[in-house]
C-alpha positions in Angstrom: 126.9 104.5 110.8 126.6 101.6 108.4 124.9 99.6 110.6 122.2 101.6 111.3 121.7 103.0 107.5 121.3 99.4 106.5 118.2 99.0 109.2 117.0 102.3 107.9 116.7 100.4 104.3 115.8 97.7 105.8 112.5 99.1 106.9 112.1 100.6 103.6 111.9 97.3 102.3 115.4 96.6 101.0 116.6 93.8 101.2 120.3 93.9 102.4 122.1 90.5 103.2 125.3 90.2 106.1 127.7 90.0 103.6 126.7 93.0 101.5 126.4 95.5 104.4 130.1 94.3 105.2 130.8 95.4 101.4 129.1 98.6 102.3 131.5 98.9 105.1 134.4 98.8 103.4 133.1 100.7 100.8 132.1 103.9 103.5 136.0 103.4 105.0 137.5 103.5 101.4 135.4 106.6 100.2 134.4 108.2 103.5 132.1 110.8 103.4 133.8 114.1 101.5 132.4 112.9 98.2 128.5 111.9 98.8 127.9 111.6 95.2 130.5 109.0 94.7 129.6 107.4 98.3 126.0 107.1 96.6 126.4 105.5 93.4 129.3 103.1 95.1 126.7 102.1 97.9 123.3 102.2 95.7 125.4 99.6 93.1 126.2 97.2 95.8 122.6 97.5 98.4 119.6 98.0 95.7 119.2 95.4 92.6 115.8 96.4 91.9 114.7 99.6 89.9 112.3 99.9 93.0 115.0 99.2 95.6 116.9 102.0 93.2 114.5 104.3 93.9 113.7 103.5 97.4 117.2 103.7 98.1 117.9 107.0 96.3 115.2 108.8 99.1 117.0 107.2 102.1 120.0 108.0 101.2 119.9 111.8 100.3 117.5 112.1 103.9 120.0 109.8 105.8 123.3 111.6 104.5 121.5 115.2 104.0 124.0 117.7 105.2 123.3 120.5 107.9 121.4 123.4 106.5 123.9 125.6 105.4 124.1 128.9 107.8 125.6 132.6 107.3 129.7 131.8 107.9 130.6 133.0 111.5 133.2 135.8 110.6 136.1 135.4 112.3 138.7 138.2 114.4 140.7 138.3 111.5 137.9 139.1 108.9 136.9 141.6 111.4 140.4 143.3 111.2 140.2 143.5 107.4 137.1 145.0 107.6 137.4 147.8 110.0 141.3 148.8 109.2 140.8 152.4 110.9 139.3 150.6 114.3 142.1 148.2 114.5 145.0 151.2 113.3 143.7 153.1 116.1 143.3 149.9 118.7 146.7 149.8 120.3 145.9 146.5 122.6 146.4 143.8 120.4 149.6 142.4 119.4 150.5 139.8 116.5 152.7 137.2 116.7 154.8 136.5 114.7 153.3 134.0 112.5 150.9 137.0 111.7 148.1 135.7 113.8 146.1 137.8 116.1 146.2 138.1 119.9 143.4 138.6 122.6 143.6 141.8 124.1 146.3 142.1 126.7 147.8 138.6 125.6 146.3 136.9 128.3 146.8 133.1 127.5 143.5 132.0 129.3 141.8 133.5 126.5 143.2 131.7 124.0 141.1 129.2 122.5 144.1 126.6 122.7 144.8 127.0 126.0 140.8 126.4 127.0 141.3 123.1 129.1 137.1 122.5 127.3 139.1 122.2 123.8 141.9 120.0 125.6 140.8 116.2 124.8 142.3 114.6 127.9 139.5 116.7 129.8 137.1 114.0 128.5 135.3 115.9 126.2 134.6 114.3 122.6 136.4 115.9 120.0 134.0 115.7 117.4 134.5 116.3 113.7 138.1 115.7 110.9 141.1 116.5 112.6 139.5 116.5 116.3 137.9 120.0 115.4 135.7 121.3 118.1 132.5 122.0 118.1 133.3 125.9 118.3 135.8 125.5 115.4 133.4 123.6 113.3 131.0 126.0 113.8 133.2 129.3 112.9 134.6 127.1 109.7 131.4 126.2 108.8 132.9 123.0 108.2 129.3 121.1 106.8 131.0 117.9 106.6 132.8 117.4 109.7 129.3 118.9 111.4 127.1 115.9 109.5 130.0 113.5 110.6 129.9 114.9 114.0 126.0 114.7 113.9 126.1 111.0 113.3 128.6 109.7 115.8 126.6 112.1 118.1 123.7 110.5 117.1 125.3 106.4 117.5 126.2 107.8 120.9 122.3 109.0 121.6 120.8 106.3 120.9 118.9 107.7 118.6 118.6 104.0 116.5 116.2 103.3 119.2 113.6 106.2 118.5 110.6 104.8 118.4 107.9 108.3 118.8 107.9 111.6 117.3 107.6 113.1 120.9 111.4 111.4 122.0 112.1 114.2 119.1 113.3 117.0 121.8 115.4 114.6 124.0 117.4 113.1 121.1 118.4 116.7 120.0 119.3 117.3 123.4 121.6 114.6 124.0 123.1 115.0 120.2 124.2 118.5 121.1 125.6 117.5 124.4 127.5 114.6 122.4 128.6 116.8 119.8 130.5 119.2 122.1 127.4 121.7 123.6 129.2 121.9 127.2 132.5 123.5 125.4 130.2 125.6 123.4 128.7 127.2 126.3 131.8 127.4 128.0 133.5 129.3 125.5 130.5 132.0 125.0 130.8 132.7 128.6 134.7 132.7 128.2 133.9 135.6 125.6 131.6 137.4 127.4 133.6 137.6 130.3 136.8 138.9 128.5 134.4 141.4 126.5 134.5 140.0 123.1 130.8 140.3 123.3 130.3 140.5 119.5 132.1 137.1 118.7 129.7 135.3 121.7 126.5 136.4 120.1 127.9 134.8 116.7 128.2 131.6 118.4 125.2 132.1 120.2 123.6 132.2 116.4 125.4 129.0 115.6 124.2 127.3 118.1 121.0 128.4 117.5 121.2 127.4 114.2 123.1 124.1 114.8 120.1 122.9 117.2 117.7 123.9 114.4 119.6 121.6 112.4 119.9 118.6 114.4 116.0 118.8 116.0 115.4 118.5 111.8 118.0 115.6 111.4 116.4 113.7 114.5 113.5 114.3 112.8 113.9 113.1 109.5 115.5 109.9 111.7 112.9 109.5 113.3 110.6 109.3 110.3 112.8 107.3 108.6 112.8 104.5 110.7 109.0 104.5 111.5 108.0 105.2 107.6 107.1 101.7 107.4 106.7 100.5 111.0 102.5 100.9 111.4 102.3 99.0 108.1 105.0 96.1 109.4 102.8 96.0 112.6 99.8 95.6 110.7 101.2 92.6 108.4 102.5 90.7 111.4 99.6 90.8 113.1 97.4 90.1 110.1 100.0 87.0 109.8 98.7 86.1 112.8 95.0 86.4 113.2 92.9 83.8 112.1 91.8 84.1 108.4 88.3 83.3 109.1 88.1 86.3 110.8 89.5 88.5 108.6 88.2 91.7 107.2 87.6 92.6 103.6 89.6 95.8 103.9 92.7 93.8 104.8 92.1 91.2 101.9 95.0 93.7 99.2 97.5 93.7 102.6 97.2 89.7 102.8 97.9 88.9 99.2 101.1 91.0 99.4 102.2 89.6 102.6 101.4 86.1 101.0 103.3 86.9 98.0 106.5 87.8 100.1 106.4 84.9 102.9 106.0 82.8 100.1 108.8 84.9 97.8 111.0 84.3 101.0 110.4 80.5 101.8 111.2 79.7 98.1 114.3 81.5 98.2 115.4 79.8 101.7 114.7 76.3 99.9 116.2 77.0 96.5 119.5 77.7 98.4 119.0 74.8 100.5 118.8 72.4 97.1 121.1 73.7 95.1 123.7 73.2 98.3 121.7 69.6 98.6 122.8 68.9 95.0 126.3 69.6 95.2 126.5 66.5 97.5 129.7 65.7 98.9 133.2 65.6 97.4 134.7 62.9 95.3 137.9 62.2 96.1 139.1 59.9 93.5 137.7 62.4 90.3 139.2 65.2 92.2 142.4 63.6 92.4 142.3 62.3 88.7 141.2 65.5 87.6 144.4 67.6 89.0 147.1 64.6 88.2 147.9 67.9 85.8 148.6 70.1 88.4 151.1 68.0 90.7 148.4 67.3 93.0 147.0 71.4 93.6 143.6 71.2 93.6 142.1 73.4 90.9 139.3 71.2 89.8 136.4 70.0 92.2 134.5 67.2 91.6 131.1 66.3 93.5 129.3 63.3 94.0 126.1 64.0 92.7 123.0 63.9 95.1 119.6 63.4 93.2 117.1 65.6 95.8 113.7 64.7 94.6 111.1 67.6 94.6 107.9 66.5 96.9 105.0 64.7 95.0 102.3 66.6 96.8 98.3 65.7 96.9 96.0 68.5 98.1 92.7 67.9 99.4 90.8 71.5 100.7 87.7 71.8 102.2 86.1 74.8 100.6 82.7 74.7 102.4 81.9 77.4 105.1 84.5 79.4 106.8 87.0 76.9 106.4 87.1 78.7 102.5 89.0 82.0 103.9 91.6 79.0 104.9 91.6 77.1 102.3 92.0 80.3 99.6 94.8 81.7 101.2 96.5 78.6 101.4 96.4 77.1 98.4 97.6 81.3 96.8 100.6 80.5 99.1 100.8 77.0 98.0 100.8 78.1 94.0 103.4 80.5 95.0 105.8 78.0 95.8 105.7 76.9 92.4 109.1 77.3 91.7 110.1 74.7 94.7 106.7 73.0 94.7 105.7 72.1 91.0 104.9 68.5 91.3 101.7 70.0 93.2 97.6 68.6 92.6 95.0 70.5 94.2 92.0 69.3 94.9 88.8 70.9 96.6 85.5 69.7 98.2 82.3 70.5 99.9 80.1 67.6 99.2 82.0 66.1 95.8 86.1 66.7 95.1 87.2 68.2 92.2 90.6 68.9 90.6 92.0 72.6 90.0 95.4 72.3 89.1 95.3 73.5 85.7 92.6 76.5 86.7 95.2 77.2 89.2 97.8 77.3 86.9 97.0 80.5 85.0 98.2 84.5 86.0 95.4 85.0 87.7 95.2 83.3 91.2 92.4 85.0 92.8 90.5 84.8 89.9 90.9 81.2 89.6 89.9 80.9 93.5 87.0 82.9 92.7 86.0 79.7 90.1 87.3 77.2 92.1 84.9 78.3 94.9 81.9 78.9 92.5 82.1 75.5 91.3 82.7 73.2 94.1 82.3 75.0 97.4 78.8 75.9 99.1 77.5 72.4 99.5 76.7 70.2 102.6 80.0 68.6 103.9 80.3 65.0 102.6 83.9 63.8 103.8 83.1 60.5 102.6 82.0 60.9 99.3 85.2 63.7 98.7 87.9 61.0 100.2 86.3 58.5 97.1 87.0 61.0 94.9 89.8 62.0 95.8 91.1 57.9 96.2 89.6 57.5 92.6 91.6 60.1 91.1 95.0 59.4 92.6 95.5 56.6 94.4 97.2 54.9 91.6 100.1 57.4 91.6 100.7 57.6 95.3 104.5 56.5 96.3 106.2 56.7 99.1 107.7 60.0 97.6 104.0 61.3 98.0 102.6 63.7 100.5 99.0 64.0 101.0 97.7 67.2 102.4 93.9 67.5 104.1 92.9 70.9 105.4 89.5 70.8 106.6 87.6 71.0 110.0 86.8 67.3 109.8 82.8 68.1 110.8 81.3 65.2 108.1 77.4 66.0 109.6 77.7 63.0 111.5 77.9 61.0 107.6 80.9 59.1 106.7 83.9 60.9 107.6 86.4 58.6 104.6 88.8 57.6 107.0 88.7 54.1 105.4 89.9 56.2 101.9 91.9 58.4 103.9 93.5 54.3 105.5 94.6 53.6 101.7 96.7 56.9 101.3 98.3 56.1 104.5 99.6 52.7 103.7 101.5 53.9 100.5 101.9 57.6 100.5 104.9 59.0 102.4 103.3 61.4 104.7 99.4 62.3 105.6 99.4 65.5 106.8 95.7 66.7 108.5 95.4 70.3 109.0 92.3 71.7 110.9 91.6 75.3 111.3 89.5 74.9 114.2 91.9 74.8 117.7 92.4 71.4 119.2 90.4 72.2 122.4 87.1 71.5 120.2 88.3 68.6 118.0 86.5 65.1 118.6 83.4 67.8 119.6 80.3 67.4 118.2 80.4 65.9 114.8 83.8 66.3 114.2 85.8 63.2 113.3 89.7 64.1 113.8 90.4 61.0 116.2 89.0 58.7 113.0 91.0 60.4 110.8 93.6 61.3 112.5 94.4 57.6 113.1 95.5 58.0 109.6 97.8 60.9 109.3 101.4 60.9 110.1 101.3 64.3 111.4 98.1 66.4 112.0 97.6 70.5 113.6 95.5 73.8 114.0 96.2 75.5 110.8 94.6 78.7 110.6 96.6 81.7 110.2 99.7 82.8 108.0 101.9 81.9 109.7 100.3 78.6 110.8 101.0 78.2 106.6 104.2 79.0 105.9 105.5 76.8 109.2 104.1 73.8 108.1 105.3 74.6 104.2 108.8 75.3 105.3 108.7 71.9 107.6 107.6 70.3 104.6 110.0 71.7 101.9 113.0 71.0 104.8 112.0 67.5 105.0 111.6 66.3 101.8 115.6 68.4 100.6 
């Protein structure tokens, strides 16, 4: 049940980690499920850190743990004796045993509800519920928790994880009921009819009645659930994947957030990664010295010290054409990494480069985009002319710590496409990376230059969608920790 509550929050956008939903586990088998308003705040404190993931996690829970609607209680032959006294005075076939209880009519053990072989659990029936309660017993108990529990393990054994459509509504409340116990139900109403205790049959008729009302609404709120967020997930992934030239301006708000949490995600990979990186290995020697104390336990570590240098990085982006939808959303991704990627210069180009670190540096991003396009992009392609600039302004800081970064299509307008310029990076930076929107089946077509300057790069690829970006991000933040 935990399992499958943790992909409901899942797709409601909370994050939950392996080891908390093993918490979570332990948690459910400590509190179990008589007390949901304990079981909430226990679970809430340990799954959702954010006042949004609080909030988020409030609604799935009380629509995930919701108990059965609440029904009239199924009276029971007892109640039915208390309340006609002068029927059951004048009713000389039942006998009481001698515990008090009542008997069937005419004693006859094969209408005991104990002696059914339905209720008996070697006949292979489930025994759903507390105590291996039926599903007639829950029902005349009105026993709301052992029905919910009952519901769910019926619902594990459906496969109702798997609903995908609204319309698989009526054959997951189906196989739920049969799970639950629906063959001993019936058997037992026809049981009653047949030994005339007509009157008790149509009240379990009701509850099952009511009981199917109840789980066609649970399957449905399920079902809901787990596609609340599905057409929106779809939609992001294959945004991720579509080429950002040809993207529309309607989906512009849904690729900033998706850029915001790739990023959000690759910088919280990597800041792991370094801090572990740091720690470097352990020191034997300082250990040992530091627990001489102790008589040799080990309650101080000591760690050699690993200095992991953040990468030096140099970004060149062609801004001219549609190769700006690439360039904008990579460099937003880019200046999201900030917190693993601060040693960063950006540069841009159409005909002359110029620098927008600092413009890039304020709350603003798009904004600063917005500028950064306004001032340097709309001009005739001069590779040339931008690799100069580019050489000019940092050349005399390049190190073998330095990765250069060139994301352009490489068309120069048959002019000089700077592959000498781009020669001098080579020889002292650490990396040249070329990244070309356009596929490779048209590179060297026309007048594009990638075999000139791709003679210069260490590594070059199509780089065009999301995803495209955060691969060769993460590649790059892996190599250089």
């Amino acid at each position: 049940m935990i399992a499958d509550f943790v992909r409901i929050l899942r797709a409601a956008d909370i994050r939950v980690s392996p080891a908390e939903t093993l918490d979570a586990a332990e948690i459910f088998e400590a509190i179990g499920f008589d007390d949901r308003s304990i079981l909430k705040y226990a679970l809430g404190q340990t799954l959702a850190k954010t006042e949004m993931e609080k909030l988020a996690f409030d609604e799935a829970f009380e629509s995930y743990f919701r108990l059965p609607e609440e029904t009239p209680p199924l009276p029971m032959a007892s109640e039915q004796e208390d309340a006609s006294e002068d029927e059951d005075t004048k009713n000389d076939g039942g006998e009481m045993s001698g515990e008090g209880q009542p008997q069937p009519a005419g004693g006859d053990p094969a209408n005991d509800p104990a002696n059914n072989p339905a209720n008996d659990p070697a006949n292979g029936q489930a025994q759903p519920g507390g105590d291996n309660q039926s599903l007639t017993e829950m029902l005349e108990n009105q026993d709301s928790a052992a029905l919910q529990a009952a519901m769910q393990q019926a619902a594990t054994q459906a496969g109702l994880a798997d609903a995908k459509l609204f319309t698989q509504q009526g054959m997951f409340s189906r196989r739920i009921m049969e799970a639950m116990g629906l063959a001993e139900l019936e058997a037992r109403i026809r049981q009653m009819n047949e030994s005339g205790e007509a009157e008790q049959a149509e009240r379990l008729r009701e509850g099952r009645a009511r009981l199917f009302e109840a789980v066609q609404d649970f399957v449905e709120r399920q079902i809901a659930m787990r596609t609340k967020n599905a057409g929106r997930l779809l939609r992001e992934d294959a945004l991720s994947r579509i080429r950002l030239s040809n993207l529309d301006r309607s989906d512009m708000k849904i690729m900033r957030e998706l850029i915001r949490k790739l990023a959000k995600r690759l910088a919280s990979r990597h800041s792991r990664r370094r801090k572990k990186a740091q720690r470097g290995m352990l020191d034997i020697r300082r250990t040992m010295r530091a627990n001489v104390a102790f008589d040799g336990n080990l309650f101080n570590l000591a760690w050699r010290r690993v200095k992991v240098e953040r990468p030096k990085l140099i970004v060149l982006c062609d801004v001219s054409g549609s190769v700006a939808a690439v360039s904008r959303f990579f460099l937003m991704f880019l200046y999201s990494l900030d917190e693993v990627m601060p040693k960063t210069r950006s540069f841009v180009f159409s005909n002359r480069a110029g620098e927008i670190t600092e413009l890039l540096q304020g709350d603003d991003l798009e904004t600063a985009m917005e500028e950064a396009l306004r001032q340097f992009g709309g001009g005739s392609t001069d590779y040339g002319m931008s690799m100069m600039d580019l050489a000019e302004a940092t050349l005399d800081t390049v190190d073998k710590k330095t990765t250069v970064m060139v994301l352009g299509d490489a068309r120069s307008n048959y002019g000089d496409p700077g592959h000498l310029a781009l020669k001098e990076f080579y020889e002292r930076a650490g990396r040249v990376i070329f990244l070309n929107p356009e596929p490779e089946t048209v590179w060297d077509t026309g007048d594009s230059e990638m075999k000139k300057l791709g003679a210069y790069c260490t590594h070059k690829q199509t780089c065009n969608s999301v995803k495209h970006v955060e691969r060769v991000l993460d590649d790059l933040l892996r190599l250089s920790g």
